[in-house]
N, C-alpha and C positions, 0 to 999 in steps of 0.2 A: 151373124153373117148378113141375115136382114137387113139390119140396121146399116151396117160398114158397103152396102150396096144401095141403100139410099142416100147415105152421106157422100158416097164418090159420085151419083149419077144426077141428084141435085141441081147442082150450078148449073149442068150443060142445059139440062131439062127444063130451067126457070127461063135462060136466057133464049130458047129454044123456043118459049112458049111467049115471047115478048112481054114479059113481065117487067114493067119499070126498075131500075136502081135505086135504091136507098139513094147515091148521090147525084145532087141536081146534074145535065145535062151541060151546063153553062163551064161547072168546075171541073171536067173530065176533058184530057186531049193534052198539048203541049201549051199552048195559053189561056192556062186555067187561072194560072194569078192575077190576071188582068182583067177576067171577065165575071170572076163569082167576086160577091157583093154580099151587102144584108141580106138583100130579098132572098138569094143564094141558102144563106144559112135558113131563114125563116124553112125555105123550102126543103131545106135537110132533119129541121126538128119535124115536121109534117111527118116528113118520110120517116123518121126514126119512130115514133109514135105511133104510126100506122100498124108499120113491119110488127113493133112490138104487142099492139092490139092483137096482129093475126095469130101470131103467135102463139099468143097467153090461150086464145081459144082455143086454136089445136091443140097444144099440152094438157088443158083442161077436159078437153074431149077423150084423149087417151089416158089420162087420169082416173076420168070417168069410169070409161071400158074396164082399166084393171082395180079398179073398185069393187066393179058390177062382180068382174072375178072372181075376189076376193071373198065380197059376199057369198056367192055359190057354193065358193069350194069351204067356206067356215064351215057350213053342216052344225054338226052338235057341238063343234067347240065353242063356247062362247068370249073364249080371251080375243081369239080369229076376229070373231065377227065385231065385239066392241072396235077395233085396232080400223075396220072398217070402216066403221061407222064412223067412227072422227077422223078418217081420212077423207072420206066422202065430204063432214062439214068443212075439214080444212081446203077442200077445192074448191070449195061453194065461195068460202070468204076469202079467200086469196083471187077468186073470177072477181066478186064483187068489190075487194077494195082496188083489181086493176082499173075496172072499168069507171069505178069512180073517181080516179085519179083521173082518167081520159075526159071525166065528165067535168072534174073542177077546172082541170089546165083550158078547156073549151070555153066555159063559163068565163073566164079570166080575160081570153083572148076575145071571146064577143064582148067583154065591156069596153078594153081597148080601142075595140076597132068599133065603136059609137051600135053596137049589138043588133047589125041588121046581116041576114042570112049567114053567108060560111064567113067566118074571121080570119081562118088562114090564108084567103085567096084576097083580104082587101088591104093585107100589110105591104105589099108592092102594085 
């Protein structure tokens, strides 16, 4: 029920709180075809990347927590607490190869853009 009461009270709550859109500014309204551009998209993979960075961390964080759980409630069984424990590392390296993704795609984009400070802000 928790859950189905954060999922409906969400959106208003994001938009509520002035939290930017995934989609640029420029491409939202009735002439959007005329006004989004490259720079447009540049600024949508940003935002898609971002959102998804935040994301992986929260999921990861409650991951964590029903791990932690997990752990607790194993006690003396030890199948429980194994099943844990490589849940635990499967979170560690599922965080770690996100973030590493985030770190190559950045890498990429600072050689593009001749690698001086943020890359995403000097493609337009």
């Amino acid at each position: 029920m928790t859950m189905l009461m954060v999922g409906v009270m969400a959106p208003s709550l994001l938009q509520a709180a002035g939290i930017p859109t995934i989609v640029p500014e420029a491409c939202q309204g009735k002439d959007a075809a005329t006004k989004c551009g490259i720079c447009e998209l540049a600024k949508l993979v940003r935002n898609i990347l971002n959102a998804a960075i935040y994301l992986a961390v929260i999921a990861a964080a409650v991951l964590f927590a029903w791990t932690g759980f997990k752990f607790v409630s194993a006690r003396d069984n030890s199948g429980a607490l194994t099943a844990a424990k490589k849940m635990f590392w499967n979170v560690v390296l599922g965080l770690i190869i996100i973030l590493a993704a985030w770190l190559i795609v950045n890498t990429i984009m600072s050689f593009m853009t001749n690698g001086s400070g943020n890359p995403w802000n000097k493609l337009c």
